[in-house]
N, C-alpha and C positions, 0 to 999 in steps of 0.2 A: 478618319482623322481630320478632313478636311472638316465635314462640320461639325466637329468638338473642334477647332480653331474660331468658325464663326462664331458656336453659341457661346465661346468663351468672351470672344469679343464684343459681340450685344451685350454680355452679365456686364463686361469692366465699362461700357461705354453708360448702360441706363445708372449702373452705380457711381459713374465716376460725375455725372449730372448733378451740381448742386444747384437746389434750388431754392434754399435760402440759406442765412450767415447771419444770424443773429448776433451783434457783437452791443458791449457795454460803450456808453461814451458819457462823458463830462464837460459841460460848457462853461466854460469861464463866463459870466456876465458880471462885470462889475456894476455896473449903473443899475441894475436888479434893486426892486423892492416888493414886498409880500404881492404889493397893490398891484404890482404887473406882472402875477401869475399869470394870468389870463390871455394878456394881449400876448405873451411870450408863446402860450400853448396854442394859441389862435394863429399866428406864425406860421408852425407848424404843421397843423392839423391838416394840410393840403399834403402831405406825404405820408401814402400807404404803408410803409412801410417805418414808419414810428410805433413803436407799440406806449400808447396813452395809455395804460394802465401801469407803466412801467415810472412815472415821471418821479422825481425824488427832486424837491427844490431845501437849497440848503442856507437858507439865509441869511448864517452866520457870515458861510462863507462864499456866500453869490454864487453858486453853481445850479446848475440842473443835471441831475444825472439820467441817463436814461438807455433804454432799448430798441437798436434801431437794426433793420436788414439790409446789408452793405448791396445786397445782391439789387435792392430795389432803390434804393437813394446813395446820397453818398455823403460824409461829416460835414463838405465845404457847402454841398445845401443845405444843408440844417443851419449852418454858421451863417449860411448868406441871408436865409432868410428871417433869422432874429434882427440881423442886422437891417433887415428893411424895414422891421418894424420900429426901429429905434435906439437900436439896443448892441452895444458891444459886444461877439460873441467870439470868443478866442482869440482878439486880437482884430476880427473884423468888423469894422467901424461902418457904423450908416454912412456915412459921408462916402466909404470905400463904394458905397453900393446904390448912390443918390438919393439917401433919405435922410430927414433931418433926425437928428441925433434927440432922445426923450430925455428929458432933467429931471 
């Protein structure tokens, strides 16, 4: 009995381990233009856990949508660091983040 207790414990502990969390997210950039695809994704690209094949920019409505692993980053760095690029990202403003703001 005793160890049908353990091995049940290893199954729930190696299964209860997540190790990633892939979740949907959408960034507000208002100041967003085609032409700053780029610098936007470049931003970013320092975090593993973005998945770049996922990006969907919407440039009717200034957004970027995308795929990122909570487990390995987290939204407010993604948001901070558009915002270091220049760029308003949900509300967070370069100036929030000490960089000047892109026109």
């Amino acid at each position: 009995m005793k160890n049908l207790i353990v091995a049940l414990f290893c199954l729930f502990a190696i299964l209860g381990c997540r190790r990633t969390d892939v979740r949907d997210f959408t960034i507000s950039i208002p100041n967003m233009t085609p032409a700053d695809h780029a610098a936007i994704t470049g931003a970013i690209a320092m975090y593993g856990g973005v998945e770049k094949s996922s990006y969907k920019f919407d440039d009717a409505a200034r957004t970027l949508a995308l795929k990122y692993d909570s487990m390995q980053v987290a939204k407010k760095n993604i948001e901070i660091a558009i915002a270091k690029a220049g760029f308003t990202a949900n509300g967070v403003t370069p100036e929030s983040v000490g960089a000047k703001p892109k026109k």
